[in-house]
C-alpha positions as CSV (number, residue, x, y, z in Angstrom):
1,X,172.4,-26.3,51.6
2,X,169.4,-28.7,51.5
3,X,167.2,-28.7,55.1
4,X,168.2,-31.9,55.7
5,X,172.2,-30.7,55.4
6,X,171.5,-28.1,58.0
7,X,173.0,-28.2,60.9
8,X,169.4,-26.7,62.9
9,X,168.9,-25.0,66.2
10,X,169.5,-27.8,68.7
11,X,168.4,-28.0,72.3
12,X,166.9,-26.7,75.1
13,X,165.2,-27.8,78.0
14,X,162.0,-27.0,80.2
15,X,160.1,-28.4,82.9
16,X,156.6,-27.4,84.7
17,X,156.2,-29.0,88.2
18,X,152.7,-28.4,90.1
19,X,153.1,-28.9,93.5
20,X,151.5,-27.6,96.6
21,X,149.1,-25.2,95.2
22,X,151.9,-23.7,92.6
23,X,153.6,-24.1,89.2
24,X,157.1,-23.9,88.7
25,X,158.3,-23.1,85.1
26,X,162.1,-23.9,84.6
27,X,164.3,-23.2,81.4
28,X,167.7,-23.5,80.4
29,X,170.0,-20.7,78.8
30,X,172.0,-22.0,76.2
31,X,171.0,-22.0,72.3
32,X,173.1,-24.1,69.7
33,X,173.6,-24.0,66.6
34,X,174.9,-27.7,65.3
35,X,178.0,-28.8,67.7
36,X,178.2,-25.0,68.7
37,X,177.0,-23.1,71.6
38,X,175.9,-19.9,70.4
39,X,174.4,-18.6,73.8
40,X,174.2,-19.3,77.1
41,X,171.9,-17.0,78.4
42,X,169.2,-16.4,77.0
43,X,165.3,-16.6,78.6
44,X,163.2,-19.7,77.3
45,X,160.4,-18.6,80.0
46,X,158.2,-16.0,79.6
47,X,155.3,-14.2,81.6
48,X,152.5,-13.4,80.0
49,X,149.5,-11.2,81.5
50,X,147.0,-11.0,78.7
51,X,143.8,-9.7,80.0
52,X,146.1,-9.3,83.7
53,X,145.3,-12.6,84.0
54,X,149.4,-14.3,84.7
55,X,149.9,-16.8,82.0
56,X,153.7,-18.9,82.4
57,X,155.0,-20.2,79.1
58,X,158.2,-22.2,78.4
59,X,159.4,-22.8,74.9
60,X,161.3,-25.0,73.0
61,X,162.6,-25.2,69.6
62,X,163.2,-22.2,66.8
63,X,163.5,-18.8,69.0
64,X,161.6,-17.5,66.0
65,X,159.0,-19.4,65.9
66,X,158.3,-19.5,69.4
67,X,157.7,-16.1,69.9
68,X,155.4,-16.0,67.1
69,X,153.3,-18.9,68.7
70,X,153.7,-17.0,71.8
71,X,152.1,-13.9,70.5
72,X,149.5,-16.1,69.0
73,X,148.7,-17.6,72.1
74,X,148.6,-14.2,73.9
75,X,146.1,-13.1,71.3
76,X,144.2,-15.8,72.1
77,X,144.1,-15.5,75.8
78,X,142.9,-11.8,75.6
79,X,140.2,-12.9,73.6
80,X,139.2,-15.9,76.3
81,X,140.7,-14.5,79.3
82,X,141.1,-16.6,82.3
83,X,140.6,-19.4,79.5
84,X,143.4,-20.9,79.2
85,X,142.4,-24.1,78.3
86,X,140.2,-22.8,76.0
87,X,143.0,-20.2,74.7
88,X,145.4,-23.0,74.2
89,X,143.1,-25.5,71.8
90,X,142.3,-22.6,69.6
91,X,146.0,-22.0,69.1
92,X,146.8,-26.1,68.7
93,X,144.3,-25.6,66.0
94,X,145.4,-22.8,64.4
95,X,149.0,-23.9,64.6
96,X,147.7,-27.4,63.2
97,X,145.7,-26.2,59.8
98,X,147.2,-22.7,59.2
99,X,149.5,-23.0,56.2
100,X,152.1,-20.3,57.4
101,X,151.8,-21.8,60.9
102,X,152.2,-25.4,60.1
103,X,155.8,-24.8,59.5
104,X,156.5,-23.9,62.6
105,X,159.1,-25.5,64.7
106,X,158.6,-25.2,68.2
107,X,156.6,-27.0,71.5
108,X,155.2,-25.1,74.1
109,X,154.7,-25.2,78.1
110,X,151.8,-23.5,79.5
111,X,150.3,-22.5,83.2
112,X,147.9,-20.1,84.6
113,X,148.9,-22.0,88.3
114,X,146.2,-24.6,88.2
115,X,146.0,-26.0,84.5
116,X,149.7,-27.1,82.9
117,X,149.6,-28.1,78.8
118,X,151.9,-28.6,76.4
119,X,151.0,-27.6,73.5
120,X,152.9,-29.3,69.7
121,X,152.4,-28.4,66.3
122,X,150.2,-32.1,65.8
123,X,147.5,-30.4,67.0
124,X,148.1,-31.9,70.5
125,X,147.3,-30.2,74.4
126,X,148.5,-32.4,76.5
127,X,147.9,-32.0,80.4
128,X,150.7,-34.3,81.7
129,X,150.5,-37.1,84.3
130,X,151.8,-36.5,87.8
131,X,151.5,-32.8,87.0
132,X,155.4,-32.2,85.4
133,X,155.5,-31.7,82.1
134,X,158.9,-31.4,79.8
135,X,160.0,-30.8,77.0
136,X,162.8,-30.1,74.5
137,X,166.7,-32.7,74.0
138,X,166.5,-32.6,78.1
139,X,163.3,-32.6,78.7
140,X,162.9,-36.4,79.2
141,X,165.9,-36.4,81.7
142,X,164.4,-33.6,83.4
143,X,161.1,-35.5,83.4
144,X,162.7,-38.8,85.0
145,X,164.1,-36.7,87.5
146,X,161.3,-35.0,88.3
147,X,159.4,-37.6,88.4
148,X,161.7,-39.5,91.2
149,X,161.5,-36.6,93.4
150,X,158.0,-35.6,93.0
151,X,157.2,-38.1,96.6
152,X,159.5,-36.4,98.5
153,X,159.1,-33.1,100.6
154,X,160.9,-31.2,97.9
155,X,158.4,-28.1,96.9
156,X,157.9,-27.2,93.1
157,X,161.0,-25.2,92.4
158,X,163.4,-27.1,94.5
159,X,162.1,-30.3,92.1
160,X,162.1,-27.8,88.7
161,X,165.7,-26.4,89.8
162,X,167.3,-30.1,90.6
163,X,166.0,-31.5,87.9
164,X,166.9,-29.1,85.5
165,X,170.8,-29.7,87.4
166,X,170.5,-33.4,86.1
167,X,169.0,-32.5,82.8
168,X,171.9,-30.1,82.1
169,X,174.5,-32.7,83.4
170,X,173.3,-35.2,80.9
171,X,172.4,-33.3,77.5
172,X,175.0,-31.4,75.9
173,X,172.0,-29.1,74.5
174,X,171.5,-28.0,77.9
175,X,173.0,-25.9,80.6
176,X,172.3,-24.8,84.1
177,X,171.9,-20.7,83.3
178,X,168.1,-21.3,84.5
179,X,165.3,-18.9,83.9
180,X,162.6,-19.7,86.5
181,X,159.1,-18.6,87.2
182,X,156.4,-19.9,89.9
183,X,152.7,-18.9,89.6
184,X,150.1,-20.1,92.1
185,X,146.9,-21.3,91.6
């Protein structure tokens, strides 16, 4: 079966909110495979404490090649610790001219509490506008929604959580078994 032919890991969605001095890091559960849903609970958002420093990461894309990226970037952070700027260009570099690493498939969310990235295989750290970043089939619902509540009194999870509840309402890639982490700054 040609790549093209295959029917490829679909789906997910994540969101990072900063609001009022803390992160929220939201995830769905559910992993397909083509039109089928092969799990629905399964934890896209991870902790890290490389260096004890608290590191939140959301990921979307191949499971497989996620984690790899995410032991990369751990590697990375317990060489730079409390860098995680820093910590997240080397990897974007790495992950951008590395031949092995180049085929990965994946997108990242990142947070220490006070910087949010995401981080793609172009080479690209992003730090979002309005601090929410998303990503993943959902993520620009989740986004929109986000984004519409951000003015409110809503705090960072409350946002994360509801918008994740829309995301999950509109793309069939997503569900609402969340996996949710806050960090402060």
């Amino acid at each position: 079966m040609a790549k093209e032919d295959f029917p490829g890991w679909h789906g997910t969605t994540i969101i990072g909110v900063r609001k009022g001095g803390k992160v929220v890091v939201a995830g769905d559960g559910q992993v397909s495979l083509g039109q089928t849903v092969i799990k629905g609970s399964a934890r896209k958002v991870r902790r890290l404490k490389p260096g004890g420093h608290d590191v939140v990461c959301g990921f979307a894309g191949s499971t497989a090649d996620a984690f790899t990226l995410l032991e990369r970037l751990e590697t990375k952070l317990e060489a730079t610790p409390g860098q995680l700027q820093r910590a997240s260009v080397e990897l974007a570099k790495d992950w951008r001219t590395d031949k092995y690493l180049q085929k990965l498939e994946a997108m990242l969310i990142v947070t220490d509490g006070s910087e949010l990235y995401i981080i793609t295989g172009a080479g690209d750290v992003l730090e979002p506008e309005h601090g929410i970043a998303a990503i993943g089939s959902g993520g620009n619902f989740a986004l929109a929604a986000a984004r519409g509540m951000l003015d409110t009194d809503k705090d960072a999870e409350t946002i994360a959580r509801e918008a994740m509840a829309i995301a999950a309402d509109i793309c069939v890639y997503t569900n609402g078994n969340l996996t949710v982490e806050v960090i402060e700054a």
